[in-house]
N, C-alpha and C positions, 0 to 999 in steps of 0.2 A: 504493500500500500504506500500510496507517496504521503513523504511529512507535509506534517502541518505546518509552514511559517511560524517559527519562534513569534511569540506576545511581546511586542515592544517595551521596554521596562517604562512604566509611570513617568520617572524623575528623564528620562534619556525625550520623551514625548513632550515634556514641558520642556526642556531644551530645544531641541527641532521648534517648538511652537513659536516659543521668545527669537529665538534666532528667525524665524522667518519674516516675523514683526519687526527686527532691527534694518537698519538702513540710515536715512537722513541724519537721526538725531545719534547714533554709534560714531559714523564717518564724522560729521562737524565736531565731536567730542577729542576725536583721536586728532584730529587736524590742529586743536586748541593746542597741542603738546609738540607744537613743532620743531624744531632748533632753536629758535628767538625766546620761545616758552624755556626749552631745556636752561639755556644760558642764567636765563632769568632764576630759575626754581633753584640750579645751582650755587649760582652767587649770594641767595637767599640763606640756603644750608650752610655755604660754606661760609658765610660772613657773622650770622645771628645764631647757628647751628639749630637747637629746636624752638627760637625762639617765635619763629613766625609760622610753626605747624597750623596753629588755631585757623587762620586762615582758610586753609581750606575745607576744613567745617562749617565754615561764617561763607563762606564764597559758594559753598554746593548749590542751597535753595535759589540765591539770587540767579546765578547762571542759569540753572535749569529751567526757570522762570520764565525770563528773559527766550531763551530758547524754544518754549512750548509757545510762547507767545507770536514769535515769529516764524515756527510751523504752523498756527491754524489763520495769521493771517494767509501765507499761502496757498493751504490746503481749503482756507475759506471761496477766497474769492480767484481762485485760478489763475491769480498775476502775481509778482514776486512785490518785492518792497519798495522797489526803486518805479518798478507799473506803477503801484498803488499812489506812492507820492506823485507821479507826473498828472494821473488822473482827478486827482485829491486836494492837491496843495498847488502854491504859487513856484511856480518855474525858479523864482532866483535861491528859492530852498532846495528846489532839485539838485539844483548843479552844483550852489554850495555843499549839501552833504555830500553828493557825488565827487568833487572834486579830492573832499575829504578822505573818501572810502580808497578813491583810487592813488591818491600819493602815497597811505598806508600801507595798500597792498604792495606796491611796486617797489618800495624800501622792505617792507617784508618779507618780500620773496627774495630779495638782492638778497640780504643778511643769510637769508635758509638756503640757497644755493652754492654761498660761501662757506655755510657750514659741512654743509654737507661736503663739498671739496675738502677743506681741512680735516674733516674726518675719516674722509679714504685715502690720505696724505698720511697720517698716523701708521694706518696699515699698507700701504703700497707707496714709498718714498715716490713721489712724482712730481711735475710741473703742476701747481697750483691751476693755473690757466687752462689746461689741455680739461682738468677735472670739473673746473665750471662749466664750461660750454658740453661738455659729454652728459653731466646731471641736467642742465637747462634743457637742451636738447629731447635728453631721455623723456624728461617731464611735457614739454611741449607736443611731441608723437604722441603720448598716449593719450592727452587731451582731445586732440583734434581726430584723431582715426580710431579712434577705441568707442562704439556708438556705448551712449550710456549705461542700459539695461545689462551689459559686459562689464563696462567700467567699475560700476557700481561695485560689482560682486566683488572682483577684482583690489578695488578700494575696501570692503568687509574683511577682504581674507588680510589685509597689511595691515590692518589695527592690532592683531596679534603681534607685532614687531614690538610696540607697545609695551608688552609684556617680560621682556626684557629688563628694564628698567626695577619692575616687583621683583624679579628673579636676580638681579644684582643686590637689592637690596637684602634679600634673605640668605648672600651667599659673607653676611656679616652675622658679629653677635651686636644684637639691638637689646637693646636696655625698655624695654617695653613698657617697664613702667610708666618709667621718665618719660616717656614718647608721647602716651598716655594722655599723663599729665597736662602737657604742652598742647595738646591739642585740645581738651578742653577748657582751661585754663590760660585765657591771653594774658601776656605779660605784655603788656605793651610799654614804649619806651620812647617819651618823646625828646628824639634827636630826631635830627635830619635828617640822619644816614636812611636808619628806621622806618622814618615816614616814605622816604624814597622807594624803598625796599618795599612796602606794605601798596604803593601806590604802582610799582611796578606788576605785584601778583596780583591786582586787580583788572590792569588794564591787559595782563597778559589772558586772562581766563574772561575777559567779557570784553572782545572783541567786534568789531563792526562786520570785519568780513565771514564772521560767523552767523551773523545775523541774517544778511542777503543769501548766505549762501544755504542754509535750511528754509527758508521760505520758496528759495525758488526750484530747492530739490522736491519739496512736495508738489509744486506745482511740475516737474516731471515726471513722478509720479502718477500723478491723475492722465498726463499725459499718453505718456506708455502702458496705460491700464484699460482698455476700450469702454470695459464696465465702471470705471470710477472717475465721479463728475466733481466738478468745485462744491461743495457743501451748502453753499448759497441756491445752488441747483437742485441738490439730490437732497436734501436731510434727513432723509430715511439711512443714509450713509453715515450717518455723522457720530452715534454712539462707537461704531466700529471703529473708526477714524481715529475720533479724538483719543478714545483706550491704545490704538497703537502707537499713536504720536506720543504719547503721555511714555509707556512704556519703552520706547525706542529712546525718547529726547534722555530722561532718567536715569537711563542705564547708559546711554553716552558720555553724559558730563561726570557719571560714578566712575566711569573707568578713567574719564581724564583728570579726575580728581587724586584717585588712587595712582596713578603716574605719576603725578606733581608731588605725589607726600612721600614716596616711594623715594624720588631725587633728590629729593628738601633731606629726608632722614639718611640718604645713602651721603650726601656730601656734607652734611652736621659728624655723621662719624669717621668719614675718613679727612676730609680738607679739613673742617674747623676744627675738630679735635688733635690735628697734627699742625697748627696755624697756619694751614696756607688760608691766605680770608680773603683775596685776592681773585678770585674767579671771574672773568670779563668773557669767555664765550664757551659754548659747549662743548668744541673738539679739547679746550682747555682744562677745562674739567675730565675730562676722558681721560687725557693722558694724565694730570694729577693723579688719579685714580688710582694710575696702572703700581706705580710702587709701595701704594699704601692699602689695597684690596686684591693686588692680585692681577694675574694675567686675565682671572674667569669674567673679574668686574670689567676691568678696562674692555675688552671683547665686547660687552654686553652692550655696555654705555656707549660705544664709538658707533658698535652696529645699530643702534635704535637711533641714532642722530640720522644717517643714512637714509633706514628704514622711515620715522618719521616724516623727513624733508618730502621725500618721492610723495607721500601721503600730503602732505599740506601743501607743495607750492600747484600742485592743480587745483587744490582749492580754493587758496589766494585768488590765482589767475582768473579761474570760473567765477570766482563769485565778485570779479572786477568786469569782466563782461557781462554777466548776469545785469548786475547794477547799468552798466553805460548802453548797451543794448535795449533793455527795458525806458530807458530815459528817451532815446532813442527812439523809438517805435519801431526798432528789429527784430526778428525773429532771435530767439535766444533759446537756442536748445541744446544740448550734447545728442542725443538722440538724431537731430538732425547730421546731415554731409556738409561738409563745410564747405560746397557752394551753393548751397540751400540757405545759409544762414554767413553769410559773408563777413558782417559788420561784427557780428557774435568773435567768431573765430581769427577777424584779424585784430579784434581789442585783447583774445589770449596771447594773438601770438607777439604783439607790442610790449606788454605787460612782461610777460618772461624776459624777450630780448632786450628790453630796456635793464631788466632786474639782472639780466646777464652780463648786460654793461658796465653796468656800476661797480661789480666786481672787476673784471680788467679792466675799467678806470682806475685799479687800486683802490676805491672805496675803502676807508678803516670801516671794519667790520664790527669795532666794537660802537663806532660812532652811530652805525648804520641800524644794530639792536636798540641805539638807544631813542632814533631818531622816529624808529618803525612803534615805540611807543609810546614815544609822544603822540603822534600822531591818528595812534590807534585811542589812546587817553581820550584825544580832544575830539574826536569823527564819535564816540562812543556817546558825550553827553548829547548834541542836538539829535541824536537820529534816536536815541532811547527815549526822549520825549516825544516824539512824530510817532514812533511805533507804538506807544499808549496810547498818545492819543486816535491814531488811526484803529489801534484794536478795540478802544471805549468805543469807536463811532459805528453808531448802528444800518448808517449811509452805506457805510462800505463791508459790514459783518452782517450785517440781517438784524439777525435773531440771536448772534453766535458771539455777540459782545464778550466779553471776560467775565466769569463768574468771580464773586467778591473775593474771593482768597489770591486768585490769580492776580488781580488789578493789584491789590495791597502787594505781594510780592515784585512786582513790576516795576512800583513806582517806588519802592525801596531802594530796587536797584537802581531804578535811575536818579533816585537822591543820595544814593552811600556814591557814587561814579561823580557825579556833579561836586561831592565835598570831594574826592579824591583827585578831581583836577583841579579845585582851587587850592588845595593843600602844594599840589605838585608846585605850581604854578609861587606860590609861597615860600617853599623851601628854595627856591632856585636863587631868592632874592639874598636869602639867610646866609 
């Protein structure tokens, strides 16, 4: 007699299930943890060692917030953020936050493509130069020839690289208590250095192009799905929807959180604990690494710089086109051919080779992390207000405005964002 197919085990079925429901809000979470983020989270450890853990406790809800907020404007009304504001609001707000979004990403990605060269420079002595244009490059193909519904999955499976990072950090002895402690327990400490530092992990985890660029993935979503309509349209969809947006956004910002605390604790115990306090970019931190954790850390750390970059600088790029595209009145799709969608695909391929430039311009790299965060800082407050107030508005959500817990967590963030640039802004003077 032929066998029965084995019974799927429970726990293995609710995996399969969550993973199927992952996507937008997973990929923008892991793209948060780029090399500009590493350098950041770094220099945080290695500078204050566990002193700025809390953080990313105090930082989860806001982001995640923020994030669910700008998936179901998209998944609302089937246009991304940058649609919505052309439709919505006065033109010289378009172009100013546009203008904002895109200088950010374009030093952002410069800095992430530099790291990434210096970290394959670690392990294969090379020409710095030859290693920028090979990542740019690399990164550029897969954008533009890799139709989405590929992409995507492709972008799912490299968030595992990710994991790296937890697997370095457990390849120390952590003092758990202490760790513990620190995390719930802020110690905050008003210097300048500090504030800088606390204003740094902010603007590095609640980002602008993280913002465009999950709104306009759910809007390809609905796209590539023949049965799923903008929520405005269908609301008989919408229970389904929001539960996986919710589910997906959630478990994205938890993994890029667990990233962040993972390098904050793995560089508290080997750089600040051995005083190097000194950390200014991620390949740097790597190789610090290597003599004070080991050949297994240093590996780890240099390969997730790598791994991450490939992961975030198509998402920089996309959700720069995204944004100028939409402004625009282009056609803005991955999904599409890129002579389907011209304007789309030649703002990717600007955006990269510009950001490829800036490196063999000699760009300081460390100038360039610091530049991509101011920038990211200041694009963060005006477009966090437009994005409340376009998700309060029932003009452009229906029915599907923000339930009250969502609105309060929203506008949190974008009042704890707004004190953390006039802090910035402050300490510069000090």
């Amino acid at each position: 007699m032929p066998r029965k197919p084995r019974a799927t085990p429970p726990f293995l079925s609710i995996i399969k299930s969550t993973y199927r429901q992952l996507g937008p809000g997973l990929i923008t979470g892991a793209s948060d943890d780029d090399p500009s983020g590493i350098a950041t989270y770094s220099q945080v450890g290695a500078q204050f060692g566990f002193g700025l853990l809390w953080t990313m406790l105090f930082s989860f809800p806001l982001m995640a917030a923020i994030q669910e907020i700008c998936a179901r404007i998209g998944r609302v009304t089937g246009t991304g953020i940058s649609g919505n504001i052309r439709r919505h609001y006065p033109r010289p707000l378009l172009f100013g936050v546009l203008a904002l979004l895109v200088a950010a990403n374009v030093f952002n990605l410069g800095a992430d493509i530099g790291a990434m060269a210096a970290a394959l420079q670690l392990l294969a002595p090379g020409p710095t130069e030859v290693y920028v244009v090979f990542f740019g490059l690399v990164c550029l193909v897969l954008l533009v020839f890799i139709p989405y519904t590929k992409y995507v999955n492709y972008l799912k499976w490299l968030t595992l690289v990710l994991f790296a990072y937890v697997a370095a950090l457990f390849s120390l002895e952590v003092p758990w208590s202490q760790v513990f402690r620190a995390t719930v327990l802020p110690s905050i400490t008003f210097h300048a250095d500090y504030f800088m530092a606390l204003v740094g992990v902010l603007g590095t985890t609640i980002s602008p192009y993280l913002f465009f660029w999950q709104a306009s993935q759910e809007v390809e979503e609905v796209e590539s799905h023949a049965r799923q309509k903008p929520l405005r349209e269908a609301p008989q969809q919408a229970r389904t929807q929001i539960h996986r947006m919710r589910v997906d956004t959630y478990i994205g910002m938890a993994v890029s959180n667990l990233v962040a605390y993972s390098i904050i604790v793995t560089s508290a115990l080997t750089l600040y604990a051995h005083g190097q306090r000194n950390i200014q970019s991620a390949a740097q931190a790597a190789e610090a690494l290597k003599p004070l954790a080991g050949n297994f850390a240093f590996l780890l750390f240099t390969l997730g710089i790598i791994g991450t970059g490939l992961l975030a600088v198509p998402v920089l790029a996309g959700s720069a086109a995204y944004g100028v595209s939409e402004a625009m009145g282009w056609r803005a799709s991955l999904e599409r051919r890129p002579l389907a969608a011209r304007g789309f695909y030649a703002t990717i391929t600007v955006a990269t080779l510009i950001g490829l430039a800036l490196n063999l311009l000699k760009l300081d790299p460390i100038k360039a992390l610091f530049w991509s965060a101011v920038f990211n800082g200041v694009a963060a407050v005006p477009l966090l207000a437009v994005i409340m107030f376009m998700a309060g508005n029932s003009k452009i959500m229906g029915k599907f405005t923000l339930p009250l817990w969502l609105g309060v967590l929203g506008w949190t963030t974008t009042i704890v964002m707004i004190a953390a640039s006039v802090g910035f802004f402050i300490t510069l003077k000090m």
